[in-house]
N, C-alpha and C positions, 0 to 999 in steps of 0.2 A: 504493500500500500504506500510505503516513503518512498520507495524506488519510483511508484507510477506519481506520485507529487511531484516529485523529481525532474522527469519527463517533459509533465505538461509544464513546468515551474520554466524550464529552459526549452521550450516550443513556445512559452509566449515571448519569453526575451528575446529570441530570436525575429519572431515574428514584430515586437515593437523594435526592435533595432531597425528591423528591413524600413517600417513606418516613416522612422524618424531619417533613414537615409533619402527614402521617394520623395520623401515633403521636403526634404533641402536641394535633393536634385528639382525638385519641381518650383523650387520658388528662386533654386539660382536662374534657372531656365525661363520662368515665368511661363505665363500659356500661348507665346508667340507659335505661330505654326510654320514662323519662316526657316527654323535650322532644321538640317538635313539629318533623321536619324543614323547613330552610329551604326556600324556594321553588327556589335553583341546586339545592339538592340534590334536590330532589321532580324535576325538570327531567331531570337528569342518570340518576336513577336508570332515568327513565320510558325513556330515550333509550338505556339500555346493555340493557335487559329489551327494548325494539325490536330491537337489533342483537344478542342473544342468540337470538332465536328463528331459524332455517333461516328462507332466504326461502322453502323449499318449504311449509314451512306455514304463512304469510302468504299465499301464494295459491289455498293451500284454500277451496272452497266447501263450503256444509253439503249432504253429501249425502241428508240425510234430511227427506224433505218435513211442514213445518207440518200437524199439524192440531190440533183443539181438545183433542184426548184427549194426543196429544204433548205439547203445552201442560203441560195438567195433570199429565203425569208428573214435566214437569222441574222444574215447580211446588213439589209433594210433593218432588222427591229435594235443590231447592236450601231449603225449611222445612226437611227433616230433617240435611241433610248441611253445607249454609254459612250461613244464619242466625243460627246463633251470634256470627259475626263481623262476618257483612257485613249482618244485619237483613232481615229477612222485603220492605222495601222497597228494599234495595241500598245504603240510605245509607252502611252502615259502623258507626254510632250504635248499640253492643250495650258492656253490661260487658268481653266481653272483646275485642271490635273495638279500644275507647278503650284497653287495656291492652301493644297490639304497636307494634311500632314495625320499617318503617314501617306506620303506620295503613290499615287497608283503605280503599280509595279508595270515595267517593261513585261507584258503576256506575250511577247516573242518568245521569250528566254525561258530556261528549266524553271526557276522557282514558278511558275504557272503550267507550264507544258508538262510536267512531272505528276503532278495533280492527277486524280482520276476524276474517271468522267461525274462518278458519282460525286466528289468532292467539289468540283465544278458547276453541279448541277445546285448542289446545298448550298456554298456562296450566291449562287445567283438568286434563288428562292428566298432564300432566310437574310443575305444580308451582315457587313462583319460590324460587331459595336467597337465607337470608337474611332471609329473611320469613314469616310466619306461613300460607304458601298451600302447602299439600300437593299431594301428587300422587295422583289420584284416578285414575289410568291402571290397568285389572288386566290389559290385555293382551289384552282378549276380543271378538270384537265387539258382543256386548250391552252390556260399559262402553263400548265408544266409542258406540255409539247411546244411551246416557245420556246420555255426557258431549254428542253433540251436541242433547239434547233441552235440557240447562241451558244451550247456547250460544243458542238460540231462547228460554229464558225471561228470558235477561240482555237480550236483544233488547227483553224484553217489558216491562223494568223500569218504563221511565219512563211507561207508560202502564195503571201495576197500577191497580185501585181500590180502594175501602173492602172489595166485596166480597170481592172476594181476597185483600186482606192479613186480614178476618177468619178464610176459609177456611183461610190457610195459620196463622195464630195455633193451631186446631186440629192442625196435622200438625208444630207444633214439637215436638222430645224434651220431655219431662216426666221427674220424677222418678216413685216407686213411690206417695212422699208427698203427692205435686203431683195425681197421679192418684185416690189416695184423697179427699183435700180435695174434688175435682170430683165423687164420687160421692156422698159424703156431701151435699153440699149437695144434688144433684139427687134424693138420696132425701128428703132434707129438706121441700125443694119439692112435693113428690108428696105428700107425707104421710107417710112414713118415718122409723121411729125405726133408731136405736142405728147403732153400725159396722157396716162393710163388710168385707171380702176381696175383693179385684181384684186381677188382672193388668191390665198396661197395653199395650193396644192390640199389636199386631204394626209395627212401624214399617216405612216405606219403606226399602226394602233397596237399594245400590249391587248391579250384580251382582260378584261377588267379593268380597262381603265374606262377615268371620265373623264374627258375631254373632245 
């Protein structure tokens, strides 16, 4: 019974030492999200979003079969829906990707490509706390057959090409203003005088969303 007083006695100091280290790492740091995590930390973080996920779905396969048209849905849904952050090529390299912290990871590269499909599929569903990555899950099985159609296109990153990243350039949000610009020149080009009135395109819908 002294022994296990013992234990817990030096499991809490332990524990309030780590306390008082985070709190002084956090307030030398303060809550800026402009510095660039260390590499222990980038390590650590990657290692505890491992061991957060169920191992039930780390060993999920994608149950819904490639084809080219699948492709290109998850194409259009990750232009319209992650691009923002993580770039039409997965780099990460967007105004506001370089704005969170931590930084969306390069999904070219192993620390994403290594992943299964099932663990891939869980981030995108569920979403990591903490971080700038949402949870895109509506609970239906048409969003899960989305979300597994962008689990095949994150597959497809590192082998996008010119043409594709130009396609998807098309099917990024635009503003009302962004979209006038593009008509007006195209009238321009044509031979077209004066302004426009447009609406802009119908975009690619998540299922469940409202908008």
């Amino acid at each position: 019974m002294r022994l296990l007083s013992k234990i817990i006695l030096v499991a809490l100091a332990i524990v309030g030492v780590g306390a008082v280290i985070i709190g002084a790492w956090l307030m030398a740091g303060g809550i800026s999200a402009r510095s660039e995590p260390g590499r222990v930390e980038a390590v650590l973080a990657r290692r505890l979003r491992s061991l957060a996920i169920p191992r039930a779905a780390h060993e999920r396969t994608n149950p819904v079969e490639q084809t080219g048209q699948r492709l290109r849905d998850g194409m259009a849904h990750f232009a319209d829906h992650c691009a923002v952050c993580h770039g039409n090529d997965g780099s990460g390299e967007t105004e506001m990707g370089r704005g969170l912290s931590p930084r969306p990871p390069d999904m070219r590269k192993d620390a994403t490509q290594a992943l299964s499909d099932g663990a891939l599929f869980y981030i995108i569903e569920n979403g990591v706390r903490l971080t700038g990555m949402p949870a895109w899950g509506t609970g239906t099985p048409e969003g899960e057959q989305a979300s597994w159609h962008l689990v095949q296109f994150v597959r497809h990153l590192p082998k996008l090409t010119e043409d594709e990243l130009r396609d998807m350039s098309a099917m990024n949000p635009k503003s009302a203003d962004e979209w006038r610009e593009e008509e007006e020149a195209r009238r321009f080009l044509e031979g077209g005088t004066g302004a426009t009135t447009i609406s802009a395109p119908t975009r690619h819908k998540h299922p469940g969303d409202i908008r």
